[in-house]
C-alpha positions in Angstrom: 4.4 -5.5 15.5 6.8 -2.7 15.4 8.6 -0.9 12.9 11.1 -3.7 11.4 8.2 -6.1 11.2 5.9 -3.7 9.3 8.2 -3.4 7.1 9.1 -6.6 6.4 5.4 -7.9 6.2 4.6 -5.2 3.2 8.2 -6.5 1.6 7.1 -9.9 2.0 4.1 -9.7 1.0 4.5 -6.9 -1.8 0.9 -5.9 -2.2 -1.0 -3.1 -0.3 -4.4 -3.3 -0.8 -6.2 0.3 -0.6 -9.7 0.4 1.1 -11.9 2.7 -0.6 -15.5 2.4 1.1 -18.2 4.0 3.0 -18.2 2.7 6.0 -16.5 0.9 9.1 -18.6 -2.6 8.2 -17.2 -2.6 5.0 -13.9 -1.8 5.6 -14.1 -4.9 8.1 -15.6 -6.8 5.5 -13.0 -6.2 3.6 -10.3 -6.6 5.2 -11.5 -9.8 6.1 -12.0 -11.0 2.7 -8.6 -9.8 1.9 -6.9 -11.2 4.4 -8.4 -15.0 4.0 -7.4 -14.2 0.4 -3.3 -14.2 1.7 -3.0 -10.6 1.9 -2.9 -9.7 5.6 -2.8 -6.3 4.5 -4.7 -2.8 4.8 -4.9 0.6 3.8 -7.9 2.6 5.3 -7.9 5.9 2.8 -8.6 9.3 4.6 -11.7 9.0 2.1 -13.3 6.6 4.3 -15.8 8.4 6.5 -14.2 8.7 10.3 -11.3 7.1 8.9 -9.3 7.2 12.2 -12.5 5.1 13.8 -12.2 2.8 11.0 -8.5 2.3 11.4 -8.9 1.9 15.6 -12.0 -0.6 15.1 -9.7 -2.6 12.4 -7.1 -2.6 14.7 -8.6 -3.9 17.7 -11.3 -6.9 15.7 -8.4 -7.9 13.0 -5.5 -8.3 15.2 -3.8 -10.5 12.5 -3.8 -7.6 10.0 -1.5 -4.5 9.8 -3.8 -2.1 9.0 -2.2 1.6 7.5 -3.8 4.8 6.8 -3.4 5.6 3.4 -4.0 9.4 1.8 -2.8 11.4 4.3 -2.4 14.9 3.5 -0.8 16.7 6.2 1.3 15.9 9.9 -2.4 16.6 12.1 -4.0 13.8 10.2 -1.0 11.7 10.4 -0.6 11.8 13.8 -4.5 11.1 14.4 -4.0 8.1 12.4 -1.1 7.0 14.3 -2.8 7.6 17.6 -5.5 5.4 16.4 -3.3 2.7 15.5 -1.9 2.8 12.2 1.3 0.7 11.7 2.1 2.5 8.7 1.2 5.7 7.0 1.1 6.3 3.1 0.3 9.8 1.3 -0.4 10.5 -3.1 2.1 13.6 -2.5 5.7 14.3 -0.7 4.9 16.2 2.4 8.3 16.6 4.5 6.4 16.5 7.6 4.8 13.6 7.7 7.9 11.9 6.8 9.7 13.6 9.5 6.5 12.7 12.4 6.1 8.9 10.8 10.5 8.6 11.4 10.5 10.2 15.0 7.3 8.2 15.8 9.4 5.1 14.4 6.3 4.1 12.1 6.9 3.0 8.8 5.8 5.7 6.0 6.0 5.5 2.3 5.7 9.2 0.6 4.1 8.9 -2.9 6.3 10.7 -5.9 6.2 10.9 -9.3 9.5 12.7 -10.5 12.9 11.5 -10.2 13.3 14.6 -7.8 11.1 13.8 -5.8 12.1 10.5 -5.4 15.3 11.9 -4.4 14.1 14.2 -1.9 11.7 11.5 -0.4 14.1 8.8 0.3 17.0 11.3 1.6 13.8 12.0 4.6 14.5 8.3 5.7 11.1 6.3 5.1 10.7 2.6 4.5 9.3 2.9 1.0 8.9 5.2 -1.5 5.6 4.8 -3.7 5.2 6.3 -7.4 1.8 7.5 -8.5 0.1 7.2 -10.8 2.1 4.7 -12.5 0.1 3.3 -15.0 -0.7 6.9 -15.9 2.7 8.1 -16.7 4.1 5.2 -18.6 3.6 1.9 -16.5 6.3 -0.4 -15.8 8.9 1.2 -18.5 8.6 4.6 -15.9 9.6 1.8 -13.1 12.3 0.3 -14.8 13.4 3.8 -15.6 13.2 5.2 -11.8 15.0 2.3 -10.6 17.8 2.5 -12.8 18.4 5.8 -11.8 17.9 4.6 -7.5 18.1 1.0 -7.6 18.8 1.3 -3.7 14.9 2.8 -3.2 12.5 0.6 -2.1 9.4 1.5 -4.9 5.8 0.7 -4.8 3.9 0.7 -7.8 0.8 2.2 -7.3 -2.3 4.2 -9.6 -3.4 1.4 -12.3 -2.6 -1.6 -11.3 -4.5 -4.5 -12.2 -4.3 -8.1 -13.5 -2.5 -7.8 -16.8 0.3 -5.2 -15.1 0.9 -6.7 -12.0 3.5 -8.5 -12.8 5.4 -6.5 -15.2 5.8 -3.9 -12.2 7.2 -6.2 -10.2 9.4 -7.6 -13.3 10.1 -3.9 -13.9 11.8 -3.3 -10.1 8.9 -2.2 -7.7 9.0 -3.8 -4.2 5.6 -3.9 -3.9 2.3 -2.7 -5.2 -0.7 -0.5 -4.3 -3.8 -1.9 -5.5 -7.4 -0.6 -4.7 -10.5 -1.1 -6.9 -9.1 -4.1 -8.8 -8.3 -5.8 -5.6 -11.6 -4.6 -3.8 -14.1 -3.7 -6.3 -17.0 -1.5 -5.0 -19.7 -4.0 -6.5 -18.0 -7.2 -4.4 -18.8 -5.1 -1.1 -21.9 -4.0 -2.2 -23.1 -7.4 -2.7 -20.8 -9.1 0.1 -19.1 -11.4 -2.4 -16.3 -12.4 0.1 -15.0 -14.9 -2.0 -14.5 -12.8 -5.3 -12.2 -10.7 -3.3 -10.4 -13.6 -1.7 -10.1 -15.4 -5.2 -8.1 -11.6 -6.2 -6.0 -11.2 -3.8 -4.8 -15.0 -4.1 -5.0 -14.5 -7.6 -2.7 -11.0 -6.5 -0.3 -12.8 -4.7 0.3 -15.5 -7.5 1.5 -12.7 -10.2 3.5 -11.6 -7.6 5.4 -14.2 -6.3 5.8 -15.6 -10.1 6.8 -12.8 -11.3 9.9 -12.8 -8.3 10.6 -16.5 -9.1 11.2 -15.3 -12.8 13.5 -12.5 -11.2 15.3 -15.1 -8.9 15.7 -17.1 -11.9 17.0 -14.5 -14.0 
């Protein structure tokens, strides 16, 4: 898939489901769950131990999943990550760099930001996507509505707090998309290999989400 298609997929889609676990079995598992669930979708965090293993084994055993690299701190990780395979790279900060590598290796990036500045200086670094965390945190999906009144040209992604009751109002509220870890992949479903549970949440997901556009398209 390259850039434009990425891109598309996560727009499409609107939910990027975070992979917080503890090892590459699970992060399979996972995905796989995830992805029968409708949400062909993956961010490996730089938590996971040998995260750029997890990411290359993802890549090569779920060919139907666009797997990302989310937390990444600084342009040596990031370009690790990409050299692993990563089709897209996310980070919880704004780091110029990585912006810069992700652009000039044509790979789709979304900075994270909190502050209208640095929502500002993100998006003028040309990425795909600009993601604001933690949302839920700093005033949920009235902060949204707020940021995207003030850029409603930037691509946002919700991300730090969303669960079932929000999920909707952040997409009511103007974000693109949404980042979504525990609620979407809780710790206790891949400890006990409950596949289903997380298939049943990220279908569950994907309903608030495309209701929740309907009600926009409506409007």
């Amino acid at each position: 898939m390259n850039k434009q298609e990425v891109r598309s997929r996560i727009e499409e889609i609107g939910i990027i489901p975070a992979v917080r676990v503890s090892s590459a079995e699970d992060a399979l598992f996972a995905t796989e769950a995830v992805s029968r669930g409708g949400i062909p979708i993956v961010e490996v965090t730089l938590t996971v131990p040998e995260a750029h293993k997890v990411i290359s084994h993802l890549v090569q055993n779920a060919p139907e999943v666009i797997v990302g690299a989310g937390g990444v701190n600084d342009v040596k990780t990031a370009r690790s990550c990409l050299d692993a395979g990563a089709s897209f790279l996310t980070s919880d900060g704004f780091d110029a760099e990585i912006v810069g590598l992700a652009v000039e290796e044509n790979a789709v990036v979304i900075p994270g930001t909190l502050t209208p500045s640095e929502v500002l200086r993100a998006w003028k670094m040309g990425p795909d996507f600009v993601k604001v965390v933690p949302c839920a945190q700093v005033g949920g999906e009235s902060y949204i509505r707020a940021l995207k009144a003030m850029f409603p040209n930037v691509p946002l992604i919700a991300a730090g707090g969303v669960n079932q009751q929000t999920a909707s109002t952040f997409i009511l509220a103007g974000a693109v998309a949404l980042g979504i870890g525990a609620e979407l992949i809780p710790r206790e479903a891949i400890r006990r290999r409950q596949p289903d549970r997380i298939s049943e949440l990220a279908r569950r997901f994907t309903g608030f989400v495309s209701s929740a556009r309907s009600q926009l398209h409506d409007g």
